[in-house]
N, C-alpha and C positions, 0 to 999 in steps of 0.2 A: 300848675303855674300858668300866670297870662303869659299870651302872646302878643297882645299890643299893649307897650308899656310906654306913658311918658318918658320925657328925657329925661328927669329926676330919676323914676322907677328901674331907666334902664340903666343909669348909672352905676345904681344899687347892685341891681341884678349882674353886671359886667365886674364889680367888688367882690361879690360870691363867687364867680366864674373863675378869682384869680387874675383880672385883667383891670387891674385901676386904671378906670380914664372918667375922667372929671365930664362934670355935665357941658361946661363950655366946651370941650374938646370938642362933645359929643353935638353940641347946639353948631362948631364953627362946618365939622362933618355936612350938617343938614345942610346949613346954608350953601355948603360948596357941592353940593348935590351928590354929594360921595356915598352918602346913606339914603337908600327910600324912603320916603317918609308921609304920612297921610295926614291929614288937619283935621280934625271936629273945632270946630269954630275956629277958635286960634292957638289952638292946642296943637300940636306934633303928636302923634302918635307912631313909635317904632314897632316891625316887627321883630321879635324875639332875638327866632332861628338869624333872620337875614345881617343885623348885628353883630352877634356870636360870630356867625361865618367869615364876615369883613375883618374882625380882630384876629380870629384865626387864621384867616389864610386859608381856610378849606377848599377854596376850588386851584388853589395853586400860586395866588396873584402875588403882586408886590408890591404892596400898598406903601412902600419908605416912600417919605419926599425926594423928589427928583434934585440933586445938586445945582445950586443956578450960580452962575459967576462965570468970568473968566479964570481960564487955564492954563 
């Protein structure tokens, strides 16, 4: 399988995974610098593993949105 996969392809490959998340999700991620991400012209290119991992949780993190509001 690739490892640098557009953000359509990763999409896909995150639907295999068992982890539906939509290509915006994954496009709004990029923009907020939450996923790494490399450009060939104006292309996004992800890697694989480093995706999987963020969805997972693999290194332990807590990727929930932070609650904003008054309490």
């Amino acid at each position: 399988m690739a490892q640098m996969l557009s953000i359509r392809q990763m999409a896909e490959r995150l639907k295999e995974e068992q982890l539906p998340v939509s290509e915006y999700t994954l496009r709004i991620l990029v923009k907020r610098g939450a996923i790494p991400v490399r450009y060939a012209g104006s292309k996004a290119l992800l890697y694989a593993p480093n995706v999987l991992n963020y969805f997972r949780c693999s290194d332990g993190c807590d990727n929930r949105p932070v609650a904003s509001g008054k309490g």
